[in-house]
C-alpha beads as a LAMMPS data file, in Angstrom:
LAMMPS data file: protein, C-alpha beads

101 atoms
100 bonds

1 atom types
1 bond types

-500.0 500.0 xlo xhi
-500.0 500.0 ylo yhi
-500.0 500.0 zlo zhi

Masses

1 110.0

Atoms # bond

1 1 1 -147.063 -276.089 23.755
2 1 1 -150.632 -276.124 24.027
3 1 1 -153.524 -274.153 21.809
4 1 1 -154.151 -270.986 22.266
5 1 1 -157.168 -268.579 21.777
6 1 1 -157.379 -264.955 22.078
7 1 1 -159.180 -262.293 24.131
8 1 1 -160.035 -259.184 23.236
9 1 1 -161.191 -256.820 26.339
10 1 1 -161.450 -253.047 26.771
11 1 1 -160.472 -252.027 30.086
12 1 1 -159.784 -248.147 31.321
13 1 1 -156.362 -247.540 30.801
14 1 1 -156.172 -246.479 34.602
15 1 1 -157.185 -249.677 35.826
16 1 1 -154.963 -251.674 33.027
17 1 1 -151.702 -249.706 34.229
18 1 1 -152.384 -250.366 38.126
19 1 1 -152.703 -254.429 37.368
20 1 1 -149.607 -253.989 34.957
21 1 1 -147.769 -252.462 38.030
22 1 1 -149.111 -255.129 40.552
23 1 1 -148.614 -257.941 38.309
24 1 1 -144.975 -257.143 37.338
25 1 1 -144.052 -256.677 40.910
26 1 1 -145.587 -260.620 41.406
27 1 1 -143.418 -261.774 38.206
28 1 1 -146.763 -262.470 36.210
29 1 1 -147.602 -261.407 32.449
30 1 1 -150.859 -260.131 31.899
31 1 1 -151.919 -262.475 29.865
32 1 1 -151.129 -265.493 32.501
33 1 1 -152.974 -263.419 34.818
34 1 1 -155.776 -263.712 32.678
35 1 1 -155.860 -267.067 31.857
36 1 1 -155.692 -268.101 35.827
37 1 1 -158.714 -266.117 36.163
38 1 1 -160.647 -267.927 33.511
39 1 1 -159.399 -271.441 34.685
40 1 1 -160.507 -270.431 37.963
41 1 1 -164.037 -269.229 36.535
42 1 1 -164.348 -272.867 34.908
43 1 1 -163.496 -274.777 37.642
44 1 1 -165.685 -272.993 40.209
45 1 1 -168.370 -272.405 37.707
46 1 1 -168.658 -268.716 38.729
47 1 1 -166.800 -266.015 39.695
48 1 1 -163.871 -266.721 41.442
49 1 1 -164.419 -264.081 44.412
50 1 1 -167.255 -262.543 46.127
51 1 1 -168.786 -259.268 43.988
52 1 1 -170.809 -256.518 46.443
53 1 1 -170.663 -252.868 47.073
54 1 1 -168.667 -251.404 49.216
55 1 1 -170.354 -250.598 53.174
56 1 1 -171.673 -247.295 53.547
57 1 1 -170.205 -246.851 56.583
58 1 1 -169.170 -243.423 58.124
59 1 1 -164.800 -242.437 58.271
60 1 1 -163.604 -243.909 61.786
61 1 1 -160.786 -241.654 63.332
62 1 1 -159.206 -244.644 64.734
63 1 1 -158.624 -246.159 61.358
64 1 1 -157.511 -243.338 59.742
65 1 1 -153.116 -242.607 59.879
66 1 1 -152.089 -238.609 60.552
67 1 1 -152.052 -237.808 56.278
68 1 1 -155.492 -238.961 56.095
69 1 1 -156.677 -237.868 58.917
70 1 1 -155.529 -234.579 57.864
71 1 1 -156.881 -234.700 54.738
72 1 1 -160.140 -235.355 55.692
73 1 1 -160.070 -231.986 57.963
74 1 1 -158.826 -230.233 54.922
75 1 1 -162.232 -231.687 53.244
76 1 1 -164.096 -230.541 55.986
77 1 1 -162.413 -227.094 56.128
78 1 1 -163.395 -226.838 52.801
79 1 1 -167.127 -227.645 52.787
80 1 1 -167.351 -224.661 55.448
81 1 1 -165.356 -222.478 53.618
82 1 1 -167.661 -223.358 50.529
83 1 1 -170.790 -223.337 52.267
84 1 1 -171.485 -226.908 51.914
85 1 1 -173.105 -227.212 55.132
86 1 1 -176.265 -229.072 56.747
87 1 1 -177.302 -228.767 60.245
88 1 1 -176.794 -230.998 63.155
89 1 1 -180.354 -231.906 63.315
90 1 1 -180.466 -233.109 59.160
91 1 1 -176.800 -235.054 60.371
92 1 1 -178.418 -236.925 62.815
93 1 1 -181.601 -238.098 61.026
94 1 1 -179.116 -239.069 58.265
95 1 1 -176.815 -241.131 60.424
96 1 1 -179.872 -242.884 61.721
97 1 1 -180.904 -243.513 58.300
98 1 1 -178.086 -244.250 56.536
99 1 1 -176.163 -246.265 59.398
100 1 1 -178.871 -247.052 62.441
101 1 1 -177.111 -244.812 65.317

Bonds

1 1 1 2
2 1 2 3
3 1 3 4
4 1 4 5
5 1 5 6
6 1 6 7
7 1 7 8
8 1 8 9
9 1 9 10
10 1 10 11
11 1 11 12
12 1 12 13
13 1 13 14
14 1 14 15
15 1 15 16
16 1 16 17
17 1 17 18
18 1 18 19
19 1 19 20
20 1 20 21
21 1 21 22
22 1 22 23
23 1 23 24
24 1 24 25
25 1 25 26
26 1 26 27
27 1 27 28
28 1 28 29
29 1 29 30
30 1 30 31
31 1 31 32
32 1 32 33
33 1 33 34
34 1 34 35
35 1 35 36
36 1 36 37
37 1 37 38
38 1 38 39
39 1 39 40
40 1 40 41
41 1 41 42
42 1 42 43
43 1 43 44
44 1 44 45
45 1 45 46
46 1 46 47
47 1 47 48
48 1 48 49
49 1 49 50
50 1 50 51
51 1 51 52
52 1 52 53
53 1 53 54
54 1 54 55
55 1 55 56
56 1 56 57
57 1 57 58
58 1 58 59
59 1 59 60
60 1 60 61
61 1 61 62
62 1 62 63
63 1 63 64
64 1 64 65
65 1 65 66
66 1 66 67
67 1 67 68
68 1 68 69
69 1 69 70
70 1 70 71
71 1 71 72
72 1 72 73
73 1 73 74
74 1 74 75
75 1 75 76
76 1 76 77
77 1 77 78
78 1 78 79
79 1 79 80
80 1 80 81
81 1 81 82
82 1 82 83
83 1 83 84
84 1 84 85
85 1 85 86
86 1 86 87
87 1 87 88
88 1 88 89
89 1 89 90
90 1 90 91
91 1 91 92
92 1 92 93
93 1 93 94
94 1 94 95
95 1 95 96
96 1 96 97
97 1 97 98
98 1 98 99
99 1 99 100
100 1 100 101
């Protein structure tokens, strides 16, 4: 058996338990999870995947299924109710701002 080192992380217990659940359903230990990730780091000499933010792009009704879809009327709804409100002329300078139509 070969050497091994160890690795201490802290991670948010949130994120830990969803990898736990993913990586039991694939049949893989944390800890080999780990080390493919670092073997991958050293042989690609970087991070193995690409790292950006996340598009700022606006909810499309089309990609949305009937629960979320409903859910993000029930946000909606609730704005109003709240008075979180702007008018259509500050939406539409936003949207041209924020996403060029």
């Amino acid at each position: 058996m070969a050497r091994t080192s160890n690795v201490f992380a802290r991670v948010e217990p949130e994120i830990k338990q969803q990898a736990e659940s993913v990586l039991e359903q694939l049949g893989t230990p944390m800890s080999n999870a780990i080390g493919i990730f670092l073997r991958q780091v050293a042989m690609q000499k970087g991070i193995p995947f690409e790292i950006k933010l996340p598009q700022n792009v606006p909810v499309s009704y089309g990609a949305l299924n009937e629960d979320e879809f409903n859910a993000e009327i029930e946000k909606g709804l609730s704005d109003v109710a709240s008075g979180r409100v702007i008018s259509a002329q500050n939406v539409a300078e936003k949207m041209h701002k924020d996403y060029g139509i």
